[in-house]
C-alpha positions in Angstrom: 134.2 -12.3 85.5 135.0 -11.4 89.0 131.5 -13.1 90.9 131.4 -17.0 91.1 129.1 -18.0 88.7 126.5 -20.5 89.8 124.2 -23.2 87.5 120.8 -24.5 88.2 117.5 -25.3 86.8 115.4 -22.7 85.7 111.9 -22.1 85.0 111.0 -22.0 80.8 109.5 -18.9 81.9 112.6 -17.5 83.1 114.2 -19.0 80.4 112.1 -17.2 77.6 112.4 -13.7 79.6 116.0 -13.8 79.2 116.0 -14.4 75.2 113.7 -11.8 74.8 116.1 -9.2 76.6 118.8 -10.7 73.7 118.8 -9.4 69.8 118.7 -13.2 69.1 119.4 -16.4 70.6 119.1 -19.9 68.3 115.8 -21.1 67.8 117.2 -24.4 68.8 118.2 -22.7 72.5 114.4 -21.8 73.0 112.5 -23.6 75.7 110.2 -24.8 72.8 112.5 -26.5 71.6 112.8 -29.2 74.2 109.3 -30.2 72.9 110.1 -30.2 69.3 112.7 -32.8 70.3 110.8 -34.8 72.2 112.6 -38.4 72.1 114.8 -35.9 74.5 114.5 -35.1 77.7 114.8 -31.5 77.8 115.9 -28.9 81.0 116.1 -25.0 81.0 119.5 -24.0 82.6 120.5 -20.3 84.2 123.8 -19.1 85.1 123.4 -16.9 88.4 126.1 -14.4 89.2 124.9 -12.8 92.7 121.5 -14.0 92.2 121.3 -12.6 88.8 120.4 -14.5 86.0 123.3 -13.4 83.3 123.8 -16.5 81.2 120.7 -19.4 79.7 120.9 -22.6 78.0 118.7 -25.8 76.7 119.9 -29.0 77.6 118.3 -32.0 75.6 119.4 -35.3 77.4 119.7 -38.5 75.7 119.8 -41.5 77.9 122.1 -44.6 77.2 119.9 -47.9 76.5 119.1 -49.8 79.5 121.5 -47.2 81.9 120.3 -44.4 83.5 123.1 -42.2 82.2 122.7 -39.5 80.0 124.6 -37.3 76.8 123.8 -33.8 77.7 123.5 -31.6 74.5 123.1 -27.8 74.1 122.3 -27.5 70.3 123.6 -24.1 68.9 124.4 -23.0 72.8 124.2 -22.5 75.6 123.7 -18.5 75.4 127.0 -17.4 77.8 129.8 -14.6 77.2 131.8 -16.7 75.0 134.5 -14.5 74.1 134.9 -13.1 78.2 138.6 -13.9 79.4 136.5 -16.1 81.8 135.7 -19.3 79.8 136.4 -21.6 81.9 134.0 -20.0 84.8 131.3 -20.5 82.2 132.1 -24.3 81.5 133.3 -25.4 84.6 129.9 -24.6 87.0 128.1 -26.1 83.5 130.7 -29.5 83.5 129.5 -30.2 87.5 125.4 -29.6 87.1 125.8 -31.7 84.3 127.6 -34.3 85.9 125.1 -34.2 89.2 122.6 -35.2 86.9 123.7 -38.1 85.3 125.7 -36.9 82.3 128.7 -39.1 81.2 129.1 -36.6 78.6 128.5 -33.0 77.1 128.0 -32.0 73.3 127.7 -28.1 72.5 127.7 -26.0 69.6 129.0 -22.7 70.6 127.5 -19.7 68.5 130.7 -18.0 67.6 131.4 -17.3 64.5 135.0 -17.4 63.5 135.3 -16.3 59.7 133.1 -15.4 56.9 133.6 -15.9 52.5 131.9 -13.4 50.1 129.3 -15.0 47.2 132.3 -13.4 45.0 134.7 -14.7 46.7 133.0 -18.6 46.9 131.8 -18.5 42.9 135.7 -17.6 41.9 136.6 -20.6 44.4 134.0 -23.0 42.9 135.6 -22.1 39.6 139.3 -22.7 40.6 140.1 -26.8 40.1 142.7 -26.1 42.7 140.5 -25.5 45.3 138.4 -28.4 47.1 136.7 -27.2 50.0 135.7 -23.9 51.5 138.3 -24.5 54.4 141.1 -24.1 51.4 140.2 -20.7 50.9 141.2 -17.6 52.1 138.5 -16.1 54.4 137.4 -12.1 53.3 137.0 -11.7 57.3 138.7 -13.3 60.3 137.5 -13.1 63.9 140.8 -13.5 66.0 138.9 -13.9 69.3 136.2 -16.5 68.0 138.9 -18.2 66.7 140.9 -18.1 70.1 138.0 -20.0 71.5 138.9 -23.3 69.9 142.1 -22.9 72.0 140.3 -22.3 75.0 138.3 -25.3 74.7 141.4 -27.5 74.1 142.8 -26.3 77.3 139.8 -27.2 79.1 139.8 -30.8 77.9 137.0 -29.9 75.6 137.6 -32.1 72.1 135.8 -31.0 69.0 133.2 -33.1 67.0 134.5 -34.5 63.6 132.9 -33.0 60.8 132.2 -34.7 56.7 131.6 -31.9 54.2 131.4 -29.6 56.9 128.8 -31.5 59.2 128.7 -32.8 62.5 126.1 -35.9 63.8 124.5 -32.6 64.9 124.5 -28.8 63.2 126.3 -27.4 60.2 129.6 -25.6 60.6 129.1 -23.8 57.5 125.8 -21.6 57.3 124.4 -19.4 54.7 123.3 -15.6 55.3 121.7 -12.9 53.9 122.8 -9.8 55.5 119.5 -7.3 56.1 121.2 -4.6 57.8 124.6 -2.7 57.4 126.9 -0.8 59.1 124.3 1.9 58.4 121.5 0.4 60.0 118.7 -1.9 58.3 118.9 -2.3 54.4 116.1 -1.7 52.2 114.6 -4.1 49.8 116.2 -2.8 46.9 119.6 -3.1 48.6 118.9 -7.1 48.7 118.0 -7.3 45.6 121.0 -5.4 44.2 123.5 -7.9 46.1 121.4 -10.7 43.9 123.6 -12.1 40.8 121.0 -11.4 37.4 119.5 -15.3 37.6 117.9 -14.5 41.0 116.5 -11.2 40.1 115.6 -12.5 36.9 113.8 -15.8 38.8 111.8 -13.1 40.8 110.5 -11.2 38.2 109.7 -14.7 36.0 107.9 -15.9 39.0 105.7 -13.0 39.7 105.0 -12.6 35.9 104.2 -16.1 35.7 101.6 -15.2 38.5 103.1 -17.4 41.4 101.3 -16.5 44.7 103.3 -16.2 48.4 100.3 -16.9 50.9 100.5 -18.0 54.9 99.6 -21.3 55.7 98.4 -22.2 58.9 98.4 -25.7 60.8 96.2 -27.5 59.2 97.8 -26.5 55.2 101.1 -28.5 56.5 99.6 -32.0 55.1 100.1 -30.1 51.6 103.7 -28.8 52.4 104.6 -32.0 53.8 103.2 -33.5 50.6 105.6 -31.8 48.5 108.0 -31.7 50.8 107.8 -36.0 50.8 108.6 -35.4 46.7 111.3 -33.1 47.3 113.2 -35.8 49.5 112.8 -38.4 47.3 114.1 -36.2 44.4 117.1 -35.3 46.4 117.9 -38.6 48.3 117.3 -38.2 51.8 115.0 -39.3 54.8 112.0 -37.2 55.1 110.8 -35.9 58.7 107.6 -37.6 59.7 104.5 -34.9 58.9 103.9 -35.1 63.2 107.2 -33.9 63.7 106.1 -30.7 61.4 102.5 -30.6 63.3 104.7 -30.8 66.8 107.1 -28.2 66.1 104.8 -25.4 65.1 102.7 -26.5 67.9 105.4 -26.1 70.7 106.9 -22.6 68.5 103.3 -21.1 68.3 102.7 -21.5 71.7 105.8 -19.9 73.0 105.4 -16.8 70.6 102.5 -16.1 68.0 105.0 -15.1 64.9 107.9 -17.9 66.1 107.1 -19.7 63.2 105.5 -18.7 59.7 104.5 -21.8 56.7 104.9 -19.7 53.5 102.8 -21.7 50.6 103.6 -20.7 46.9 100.8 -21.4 44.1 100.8 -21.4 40.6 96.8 -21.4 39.0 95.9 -23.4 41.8 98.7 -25.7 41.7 101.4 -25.6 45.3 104.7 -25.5 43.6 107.1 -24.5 46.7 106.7 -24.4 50.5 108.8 -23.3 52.9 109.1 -23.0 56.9 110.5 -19.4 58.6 111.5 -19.1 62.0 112.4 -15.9 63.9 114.3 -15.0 67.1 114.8 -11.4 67.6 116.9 -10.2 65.0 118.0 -13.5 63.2 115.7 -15.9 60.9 116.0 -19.0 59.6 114.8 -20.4 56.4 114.1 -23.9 58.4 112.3 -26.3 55.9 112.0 -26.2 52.1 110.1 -28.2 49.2 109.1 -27.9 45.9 107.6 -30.0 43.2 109.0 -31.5 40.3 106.4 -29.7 38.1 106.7 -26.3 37.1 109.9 -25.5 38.3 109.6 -23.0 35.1 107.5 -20.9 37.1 110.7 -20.4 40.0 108.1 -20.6 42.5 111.5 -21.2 44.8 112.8 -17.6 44.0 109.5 -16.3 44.5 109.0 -17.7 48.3 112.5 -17.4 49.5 112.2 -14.1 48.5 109.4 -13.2 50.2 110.7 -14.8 53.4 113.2 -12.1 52.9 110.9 -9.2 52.5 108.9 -10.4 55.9 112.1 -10.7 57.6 112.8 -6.8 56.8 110.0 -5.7 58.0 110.2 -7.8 61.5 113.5 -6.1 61.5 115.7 -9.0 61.0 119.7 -8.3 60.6 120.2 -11.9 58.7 118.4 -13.8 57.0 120.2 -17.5 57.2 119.1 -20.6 55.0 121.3 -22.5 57.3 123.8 -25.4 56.6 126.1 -25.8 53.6 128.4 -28.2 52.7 132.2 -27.7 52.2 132.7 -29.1 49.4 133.6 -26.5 46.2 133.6 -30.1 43.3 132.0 -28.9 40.5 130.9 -32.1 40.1 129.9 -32.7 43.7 125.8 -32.9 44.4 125.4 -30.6 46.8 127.1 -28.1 44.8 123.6 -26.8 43.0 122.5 -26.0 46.5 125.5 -23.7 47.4 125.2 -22.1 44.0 121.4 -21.1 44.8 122.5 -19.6 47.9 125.1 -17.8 46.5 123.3 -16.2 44.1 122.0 -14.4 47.0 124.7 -12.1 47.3 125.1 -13.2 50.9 128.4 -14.5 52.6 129.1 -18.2 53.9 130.0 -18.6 58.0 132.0 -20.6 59.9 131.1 -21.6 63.3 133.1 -22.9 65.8 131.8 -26.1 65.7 130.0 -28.7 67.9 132.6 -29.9 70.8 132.4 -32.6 73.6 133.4 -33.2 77.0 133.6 -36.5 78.3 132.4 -37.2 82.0 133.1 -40.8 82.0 135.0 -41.9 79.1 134.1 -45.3 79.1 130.6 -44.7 78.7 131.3 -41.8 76.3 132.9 -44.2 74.2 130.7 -46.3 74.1 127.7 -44.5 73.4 129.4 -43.1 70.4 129.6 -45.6 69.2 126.3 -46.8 69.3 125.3 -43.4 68.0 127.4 -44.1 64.7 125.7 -47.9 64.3 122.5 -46.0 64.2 124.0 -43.7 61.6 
């Protein structure tokens, strides 16, 4: 990039007209966002080349206890030319706002993705004892310049974020999609289904035979999908979002765009079996927040709404359809291994991003705030 490029606040106005002249942006780079996470402070950045606004980001800023000093951190961004020869005029302008404004550090998670593993390829790898982790195995496609990003980061004193199992404090590194367009344009329903091993298409059809019904939910049907969704977290051991944080978010997503957000509830004679949460930017959605109950999981009311979030997404004209993080882990005997098997059967393909990467302002305080971060767990 030949013009100097400059960095300042920008309105979330400005912020939203830019994404919407991108195919996609992450949903966690949307001014809305910054509400969503509200125990942040949050700040829409622009990058200005001759007055031009060519480059966006969301900052969430997360103040050390008692010290007026921030961590700066651009989930899944910021949106700039990333694979330009020009990184460093990107970063650097980015580095000194930052640092005017109290940061002692920066975390980002840049959205390049640098390689990519069949479903084939992953369910031969799950089956070979020699191979422990998705990392082991030999990617079906390779992206040389993503990959010379990491490099390029290095260089600029950038260090990236330790990952277990393939995730960060932050995002996943590995991501599952569902591709809904080829290199001949968008796919067609049938296409999806044909790239579906036989258990999925076979959970379909036993769902809709079964006489499980996809409907919309609106705000006030989230007490019932966070009801289930409560169940589901204690089934699979983990810490359940609060239901405000559920009312909060499709609050702050509505508001910024009508269809941002979509509660999909499924039903079987009267009974909610599955519930799920879809959010769409441009040409990418995400498959954000999923439950089910204990009861009647015969019925693969699952299959039935993840496959309608599909369908939707085809008809908004969606090029992937990504149910997000995976872990690394290829054990057999591991317990996140029935989740990767369910997205595998799919027919999509596991990512690799780049990573989340920080760069320390003032060590000391970086340091230390790490730690503090980790004590927290």
């Amino acid at each position: 990039m030949t013009s100097v490029l400059r960095v300042r606040p920008i309105s979330g106005a400005e912020h939203l007209d830019h994404i919407r002249e991108r195919s996609s942006v992450s949903f966690l780079q949307t001014p809305a966002w910054a509400e969503v996470k509200n125990e942040w402070r949050g700040e829409s950045i622009g990058w200005f080349a001759e007055g031009k606004l060519v480059g966006v980001g969301l900052v969430l800023y997360r103040q050390v206890p008692k010290v007026k000093r921030y961590l700066a951190y651009l989930p899944e961004g910021p949106d700039i030319d990333w694979l330009g020869d020009d990184l460093a005029g990107w970063l650097a302008p980015l580095a000194a706002f930052l640092k005017d404004q109290g940061a002692f550090g920066i975390r980002m998670g840049p959205p390049v993705v640098t390689r990519r593993w069949r479903a084939a390829t992953i369910k031969a790898a799950i089956a070979d004892d020699a191979l422990g982790t998705l990392g082991e195995v030999p990617a079906d496609a390779s992206d040389d310049a993503a990959l010379a990003v990491a490099t390029r980061l290095h260089k600029l004193g950038w260090k990236q974020v330790p990952t277990t199992g393939g995730f960060a404090a932050g995002q996943p590194r590995y991501n599952f999609w569902v591709p809904l367009a080829g290199d001949d344009g968008p796919k067609s329903e049938d296409d999806v289904l044909a790239a579906m091993n036989q258990q999925w298409r076979r959970n379909i059809r036993k769902a809709a035979k079964a006489g499980v019904e996809v409907t919309y939910g609106t705000r006030d049907d989230l007490a019932e999908f966070h009801r289930i969704y409560a169940e589901t977290a204690e089934r699979d051991h983990f810490t359940p979002r609060p239901l405000s944080y559920f009312e909060r978010m499709w609050g702050a997503l509505t508001a910024e765009e009508p269809d941002r957000i979509t509660l999909y509830l499924a039903h079987h004679e009267g009974d909610l079996v599955a519930a799920t949460t879809l959010v769409r930017v441009g040409t990418h959605a995400w498959y954000s927040y999923g439950a089910s109950t204990t009861k009647k999981r015969d019925v693969r009311g699952s299959n039935a709404v993840q496959w309608q979030m599909m369908r939707d997404s085809l008809t908004a004209g969606a090029d992937i359809y990504d149910m997000r993080g995976i872990t690394d882990t290829l054990d057999a005997d591991d317990s996140h291994i029935g989740l990767i098997q369910f997205k595998v059967g799919t027919g999509g393909d596991a990512v690799e991003y780049l990573g989340e990467w920080d760069l320390p302002l003032n060590r000391a305080l970086y340091l230390a705030f790490t730690a503090y971060m980790r004590s927290r767990g």
